[in-house]
C-alpha atoms as an extended CHARMM CRD file, in Angstrom:
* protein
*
       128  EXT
         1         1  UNK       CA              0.0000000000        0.0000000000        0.0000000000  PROA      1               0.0000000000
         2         2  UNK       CA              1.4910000000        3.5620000000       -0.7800000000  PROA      2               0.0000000000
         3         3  UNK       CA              1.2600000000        6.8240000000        1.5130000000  PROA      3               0.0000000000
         4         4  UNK       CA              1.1540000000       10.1770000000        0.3650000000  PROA      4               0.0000000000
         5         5  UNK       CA              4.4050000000       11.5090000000        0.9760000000  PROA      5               0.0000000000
         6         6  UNK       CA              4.7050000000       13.8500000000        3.8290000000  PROA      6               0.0000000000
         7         7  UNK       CA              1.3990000000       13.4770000000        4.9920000000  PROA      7               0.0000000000
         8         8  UNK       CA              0.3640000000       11.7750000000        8.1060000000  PROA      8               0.0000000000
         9         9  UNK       CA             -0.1460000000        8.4290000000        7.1190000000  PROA      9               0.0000000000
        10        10  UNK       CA              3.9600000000        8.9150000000        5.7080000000  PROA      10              0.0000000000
        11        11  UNK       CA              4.8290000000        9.6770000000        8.8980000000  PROA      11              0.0000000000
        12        12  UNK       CA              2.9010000000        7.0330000000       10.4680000000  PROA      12              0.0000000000
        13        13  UNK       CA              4.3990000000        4.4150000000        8.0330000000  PROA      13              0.0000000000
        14        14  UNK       CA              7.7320000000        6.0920000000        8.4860000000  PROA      14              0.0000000000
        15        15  UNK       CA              7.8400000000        5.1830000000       12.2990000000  PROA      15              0.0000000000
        16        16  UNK       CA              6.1780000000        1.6300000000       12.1920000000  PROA      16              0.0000000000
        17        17  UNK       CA              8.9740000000        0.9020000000        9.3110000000  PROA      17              0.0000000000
        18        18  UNK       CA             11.0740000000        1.3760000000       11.9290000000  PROA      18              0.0000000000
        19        19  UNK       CA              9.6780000000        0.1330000000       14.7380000000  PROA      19              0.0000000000
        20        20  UNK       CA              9.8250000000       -3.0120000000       12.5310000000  PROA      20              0.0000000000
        21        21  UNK       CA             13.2070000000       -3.1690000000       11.3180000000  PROA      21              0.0000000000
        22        22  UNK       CA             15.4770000000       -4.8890000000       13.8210000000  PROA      22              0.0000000000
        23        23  UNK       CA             18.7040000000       -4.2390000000       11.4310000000  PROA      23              0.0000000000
        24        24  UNK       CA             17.9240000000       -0.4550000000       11.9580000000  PROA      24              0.0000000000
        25        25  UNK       CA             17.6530000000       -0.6100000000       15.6440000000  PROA      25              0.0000000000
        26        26  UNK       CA             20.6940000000       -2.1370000000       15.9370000000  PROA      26              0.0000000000
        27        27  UNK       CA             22.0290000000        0.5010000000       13.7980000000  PROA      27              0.0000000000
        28        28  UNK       CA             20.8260000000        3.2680000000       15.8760000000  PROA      28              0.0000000000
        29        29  UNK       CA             21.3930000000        1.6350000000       19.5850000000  PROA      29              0.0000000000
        30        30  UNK       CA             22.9230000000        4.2470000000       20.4920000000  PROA      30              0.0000000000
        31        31  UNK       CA             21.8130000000        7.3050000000       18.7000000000  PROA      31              0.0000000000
        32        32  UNK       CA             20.2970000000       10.5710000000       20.2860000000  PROA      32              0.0000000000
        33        33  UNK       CA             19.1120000000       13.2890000000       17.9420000000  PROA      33              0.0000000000
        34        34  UNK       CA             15.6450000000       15.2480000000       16.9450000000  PROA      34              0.0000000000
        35        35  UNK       CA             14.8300000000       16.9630000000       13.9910000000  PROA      35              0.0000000000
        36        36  UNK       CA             12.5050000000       18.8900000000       12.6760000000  PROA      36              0.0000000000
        37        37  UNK       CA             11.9550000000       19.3550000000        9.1520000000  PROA      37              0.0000000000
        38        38  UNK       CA             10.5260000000       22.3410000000        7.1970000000  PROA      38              0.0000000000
        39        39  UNK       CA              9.3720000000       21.4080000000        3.6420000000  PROA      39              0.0000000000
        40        40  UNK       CA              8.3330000000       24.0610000000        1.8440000000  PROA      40              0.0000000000
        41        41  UNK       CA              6.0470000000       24.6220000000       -1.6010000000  PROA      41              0.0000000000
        42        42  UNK       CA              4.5040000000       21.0150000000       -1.2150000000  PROA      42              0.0000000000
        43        43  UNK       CA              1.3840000000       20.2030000000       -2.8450000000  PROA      43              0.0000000000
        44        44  UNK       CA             -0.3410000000       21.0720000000        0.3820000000  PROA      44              0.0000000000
        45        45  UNK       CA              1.3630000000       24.1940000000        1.3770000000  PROA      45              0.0000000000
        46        46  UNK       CA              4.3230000000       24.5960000000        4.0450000000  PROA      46              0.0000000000
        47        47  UNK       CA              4.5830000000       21.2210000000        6.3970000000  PROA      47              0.0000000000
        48        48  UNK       CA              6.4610000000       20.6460000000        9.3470000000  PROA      48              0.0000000000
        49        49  UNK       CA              7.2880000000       17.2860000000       11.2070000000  PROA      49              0.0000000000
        50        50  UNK       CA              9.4830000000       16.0150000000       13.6290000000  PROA      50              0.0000000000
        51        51  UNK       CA             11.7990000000       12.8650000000       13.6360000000  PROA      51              0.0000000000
        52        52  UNK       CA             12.7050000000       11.9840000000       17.1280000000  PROA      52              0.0000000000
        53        53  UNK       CA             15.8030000000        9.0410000000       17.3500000000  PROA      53              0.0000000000
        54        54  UNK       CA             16.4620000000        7.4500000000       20.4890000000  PROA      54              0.0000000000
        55        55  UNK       CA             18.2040000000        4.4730000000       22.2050000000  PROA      55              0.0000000000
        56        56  UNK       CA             17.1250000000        2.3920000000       18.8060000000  PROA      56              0.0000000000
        57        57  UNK       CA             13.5760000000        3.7020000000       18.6280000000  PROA      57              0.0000000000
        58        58  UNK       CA             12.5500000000        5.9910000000       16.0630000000  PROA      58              0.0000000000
        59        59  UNK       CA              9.1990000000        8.2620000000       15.8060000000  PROA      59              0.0000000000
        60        60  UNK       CA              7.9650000000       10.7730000000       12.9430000000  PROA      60              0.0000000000
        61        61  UNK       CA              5.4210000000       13.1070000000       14.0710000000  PROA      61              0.0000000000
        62        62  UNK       CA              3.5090000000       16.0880000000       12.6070000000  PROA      62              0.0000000000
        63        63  UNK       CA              4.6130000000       19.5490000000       13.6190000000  PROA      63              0.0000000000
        64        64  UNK       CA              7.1570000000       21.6600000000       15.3040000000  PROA      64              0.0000000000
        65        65  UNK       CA              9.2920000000       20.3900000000       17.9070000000  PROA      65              0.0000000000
        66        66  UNK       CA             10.7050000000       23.0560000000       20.7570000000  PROA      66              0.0000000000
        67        67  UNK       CA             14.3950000000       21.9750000000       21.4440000000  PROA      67              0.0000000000
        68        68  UNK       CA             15.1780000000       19.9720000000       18.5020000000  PROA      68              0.0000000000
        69        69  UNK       CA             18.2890000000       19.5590000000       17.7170000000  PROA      69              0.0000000000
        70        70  UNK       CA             18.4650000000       21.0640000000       14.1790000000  PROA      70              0.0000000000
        71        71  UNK       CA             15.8880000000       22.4710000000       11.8510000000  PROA      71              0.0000000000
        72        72  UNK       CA             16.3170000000       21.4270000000        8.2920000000  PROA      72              0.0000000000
        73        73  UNK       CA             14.8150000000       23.2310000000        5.3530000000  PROA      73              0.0000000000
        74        74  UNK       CA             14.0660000000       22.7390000000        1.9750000000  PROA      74              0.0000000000
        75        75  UNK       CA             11.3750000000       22.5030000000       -0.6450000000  PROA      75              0.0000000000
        76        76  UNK       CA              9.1570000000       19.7770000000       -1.9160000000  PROA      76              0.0000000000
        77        77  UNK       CA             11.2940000000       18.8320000000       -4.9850000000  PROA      77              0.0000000000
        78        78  UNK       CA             14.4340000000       18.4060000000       -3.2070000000  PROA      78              0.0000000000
        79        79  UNK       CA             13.0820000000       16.9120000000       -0.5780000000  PROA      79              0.0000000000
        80        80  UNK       CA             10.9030000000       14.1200000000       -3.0080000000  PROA      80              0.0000000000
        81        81  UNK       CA             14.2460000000       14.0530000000       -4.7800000000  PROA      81              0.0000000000
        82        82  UNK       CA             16.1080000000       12.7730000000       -1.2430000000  PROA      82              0.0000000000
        83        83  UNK       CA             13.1490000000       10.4630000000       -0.5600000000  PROA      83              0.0000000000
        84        84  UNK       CA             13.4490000000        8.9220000000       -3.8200000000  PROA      84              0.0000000000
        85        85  UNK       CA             17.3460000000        8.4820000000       -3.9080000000  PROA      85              0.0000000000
        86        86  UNK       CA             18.1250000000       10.6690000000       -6.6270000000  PROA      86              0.0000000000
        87        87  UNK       CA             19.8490000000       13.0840000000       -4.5570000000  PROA      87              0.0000000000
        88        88  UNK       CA             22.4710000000       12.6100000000       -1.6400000000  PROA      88              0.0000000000
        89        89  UNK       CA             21.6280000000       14.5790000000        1.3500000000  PROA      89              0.0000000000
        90        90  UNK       CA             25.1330000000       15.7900000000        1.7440000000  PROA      90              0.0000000000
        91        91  UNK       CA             24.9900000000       17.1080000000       -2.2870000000  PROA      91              0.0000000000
        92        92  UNK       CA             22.2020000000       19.1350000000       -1.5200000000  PROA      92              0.0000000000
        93        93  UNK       CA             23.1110000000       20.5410000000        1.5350000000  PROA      93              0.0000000000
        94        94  UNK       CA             26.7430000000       21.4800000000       -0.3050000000  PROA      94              0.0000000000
        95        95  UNK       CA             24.4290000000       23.3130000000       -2.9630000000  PROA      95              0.0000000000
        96        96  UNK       CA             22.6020000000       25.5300000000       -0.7020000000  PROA      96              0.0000000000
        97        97  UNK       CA             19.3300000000       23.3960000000       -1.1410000000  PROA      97              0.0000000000
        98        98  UNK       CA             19.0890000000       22.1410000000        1.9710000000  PROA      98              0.0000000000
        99        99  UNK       CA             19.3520000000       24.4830000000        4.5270000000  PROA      99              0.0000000000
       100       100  UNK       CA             20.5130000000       23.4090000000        8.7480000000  PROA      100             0.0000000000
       101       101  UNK       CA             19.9040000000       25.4420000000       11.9830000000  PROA      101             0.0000000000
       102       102  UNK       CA             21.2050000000       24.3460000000       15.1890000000  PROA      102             0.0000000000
       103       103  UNK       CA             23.6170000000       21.9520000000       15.9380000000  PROA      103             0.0000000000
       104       104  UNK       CA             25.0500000000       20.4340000000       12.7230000000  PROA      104             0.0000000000
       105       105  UNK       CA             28.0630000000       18.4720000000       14.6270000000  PROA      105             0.0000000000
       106       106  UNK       CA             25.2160000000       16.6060000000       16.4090000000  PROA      106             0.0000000000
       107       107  UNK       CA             23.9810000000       15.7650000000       12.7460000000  PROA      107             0.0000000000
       108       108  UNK       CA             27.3910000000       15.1570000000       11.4630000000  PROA      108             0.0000000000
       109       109  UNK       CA             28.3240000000       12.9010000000       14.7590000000  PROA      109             0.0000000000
       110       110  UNK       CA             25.5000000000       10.6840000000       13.8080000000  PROA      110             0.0000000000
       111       111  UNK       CA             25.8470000000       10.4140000000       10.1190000000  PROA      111             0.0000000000
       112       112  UNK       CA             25.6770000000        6.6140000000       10.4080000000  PROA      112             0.0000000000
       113       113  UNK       CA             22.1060000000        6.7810000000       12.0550000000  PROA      113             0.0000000000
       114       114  UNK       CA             20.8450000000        9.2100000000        9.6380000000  PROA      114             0.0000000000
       115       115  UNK       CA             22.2820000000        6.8010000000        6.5410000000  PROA      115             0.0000000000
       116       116  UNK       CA             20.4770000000        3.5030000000        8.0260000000  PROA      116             0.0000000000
       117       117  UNK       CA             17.1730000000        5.9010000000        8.5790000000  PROA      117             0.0000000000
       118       118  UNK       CA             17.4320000000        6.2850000000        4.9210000000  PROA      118             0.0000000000
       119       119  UNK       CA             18.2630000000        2.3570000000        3.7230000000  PROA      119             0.0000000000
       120       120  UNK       CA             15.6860000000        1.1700000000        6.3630000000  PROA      120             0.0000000000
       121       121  UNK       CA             13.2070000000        3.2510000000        4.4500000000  PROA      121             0.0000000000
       122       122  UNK       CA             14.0620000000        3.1180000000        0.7690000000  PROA      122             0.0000000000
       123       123  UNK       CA             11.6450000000        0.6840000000       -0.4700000000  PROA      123             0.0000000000
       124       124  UNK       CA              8.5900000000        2.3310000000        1.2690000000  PROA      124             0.0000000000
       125       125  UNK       CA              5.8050000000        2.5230000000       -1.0170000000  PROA      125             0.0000000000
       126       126  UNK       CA              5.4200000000        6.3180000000       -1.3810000000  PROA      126             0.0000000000
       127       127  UNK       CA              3.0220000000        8.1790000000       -3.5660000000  PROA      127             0.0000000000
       128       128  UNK       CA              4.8130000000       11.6430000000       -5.2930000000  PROA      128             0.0000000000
């Protein structure tokens, strides 16, 4: 079954991916970092969500999140394009089309957990 990307039932499927996915827990054992992502010019306006990584549990969740550790920013096609695989996270943050506030070594520290968040959910079933 496919999900609308970015909406809630992406996020939903997002987490129990996860929550699934013993290889990625194992991955991320030790990880502590939250997000929260601004996507910008989507279909349905501006959206914000929140991807919380702890102690080998994961959770996506709709809206802002006070604290996070960085905000990322960036619009709908690059972000569909980094969903999708077509283009490396660290390409287009080098480009300017990706934008991070806060605490990027926390993001760079945990580059690992951030790559096996991305393998883990690769062959989701997502609707563009």
């Amino acid at each position: 079954m496919s999900v609308k990307f970015l909406s809630e039932d992406w996020l939903n499927a997002s987490s129990e991916t996860l929550a699934a996915d013993s290889d990625y827990q194992s991955a991320t054992a030790t990880t502590d970092l939250t997000l929260m992502f601004v996507v910008t010019d989507t279909p349905d306006g501006d959206v914000e969500y929140n991807v919380t990584m702890a102690n080998g549990s994961t959770a996506f969740a709709p809206g802002a999140l006070e604290g996070a550790d960085a905000t990322i920013r960036n619009n709908y096609e690059t972000a569909m394009a980094i969903s999708k695989g077509d283009l490396n996270t660290q390409a287009a943050f080098i480009s300017g089309k990706l934008k991070v506030e806060g605490n990027l070594a926390k993001i760079m520290m945990n580059q690992s957990a951030l790559t096996a968040l991305a393998d883990a959910l690769k062959d989701m079933e997502i609707e563009y």
